[in-house]
N, C-alpha and C positions, 0 to 999 in steps of 0.2 A: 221515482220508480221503485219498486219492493222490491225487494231480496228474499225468497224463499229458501228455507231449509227443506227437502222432502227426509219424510219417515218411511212411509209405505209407497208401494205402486202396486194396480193391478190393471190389467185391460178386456176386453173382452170383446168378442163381435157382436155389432147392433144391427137389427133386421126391424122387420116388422112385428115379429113375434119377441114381449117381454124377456128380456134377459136380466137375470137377479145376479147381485155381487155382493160382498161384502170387505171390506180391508178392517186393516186393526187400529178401530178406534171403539178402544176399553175402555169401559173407567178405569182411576186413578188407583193402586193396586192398595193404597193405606184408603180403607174402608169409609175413616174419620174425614177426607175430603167430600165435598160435594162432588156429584155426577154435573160433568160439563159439556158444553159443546166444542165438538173439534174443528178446523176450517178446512175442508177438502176440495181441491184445485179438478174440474171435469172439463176434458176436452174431446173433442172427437173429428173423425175427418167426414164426418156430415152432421146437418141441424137433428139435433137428438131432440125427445121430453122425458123429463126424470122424476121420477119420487125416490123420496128416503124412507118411507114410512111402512115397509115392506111387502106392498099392496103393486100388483103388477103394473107398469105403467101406462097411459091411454096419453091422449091427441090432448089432454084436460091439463096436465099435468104441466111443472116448468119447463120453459123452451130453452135450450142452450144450441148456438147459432155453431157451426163448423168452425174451425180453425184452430191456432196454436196460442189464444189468450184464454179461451175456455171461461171459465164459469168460478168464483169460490162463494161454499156455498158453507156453513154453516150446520152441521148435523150433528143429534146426540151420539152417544155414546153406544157401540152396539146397530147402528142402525143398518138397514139392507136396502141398498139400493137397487132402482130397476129403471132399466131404458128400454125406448124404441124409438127408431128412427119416425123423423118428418114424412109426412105426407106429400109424394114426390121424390124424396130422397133413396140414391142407392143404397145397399148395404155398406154399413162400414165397420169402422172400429172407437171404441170408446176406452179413456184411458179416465182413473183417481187417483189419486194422491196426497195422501194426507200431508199437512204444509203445515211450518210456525214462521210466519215472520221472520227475518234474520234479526237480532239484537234484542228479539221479544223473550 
């Protein structure tokens, strides 16, 4: 089983109408590193679909299923996500959080 560090949190309400977020996953503030991807943990108390690409999200987009294991997903640096709930599903709430590995 993993051990996560959280850095950031943010949450927000999900509907059917796109809701955009963003947390703090900057690049690396010494210029000289490369731009990386961060690993950011999504869960929600209903099935969501997501983009990070800052384009509102549709029914097309990745499905992340309800519950308390959620999703880690891999996004650059800067990016803006956007959710809405499944087709079926009530309103809920969606939570990110940007994670390292514990020991990484």
């Amino acid at each position: 089983m993993s051990t996560f560090v959280l850095f950031e949190t943010t949450d927000r309400a999900v509907s059917s109408t796109p809701t955009f977020f963003t947390i703090d996953v900057a690049n690396d503030p010494n210029v000289q590193n490369p731009p990386q991807s961060w690993s950011v943990r999504v869960w929600s108390t209903v099935g969501i679909h997501i983009a990070v690409n800052g384009q509102a999200a549709t029914v097309d987009d990745f499905p992340i299923a309800a519950g308390l294991h959620g999703e880690e997903l891999h996004v650059p640096a800067g990016a803006v996500f956007s959710v809405i709930k499944q087709d079926g599903e009530a309103d809920g709430r969606v939570w990110a959080t940007r994670v390292k590995r514990k020991g990484a």
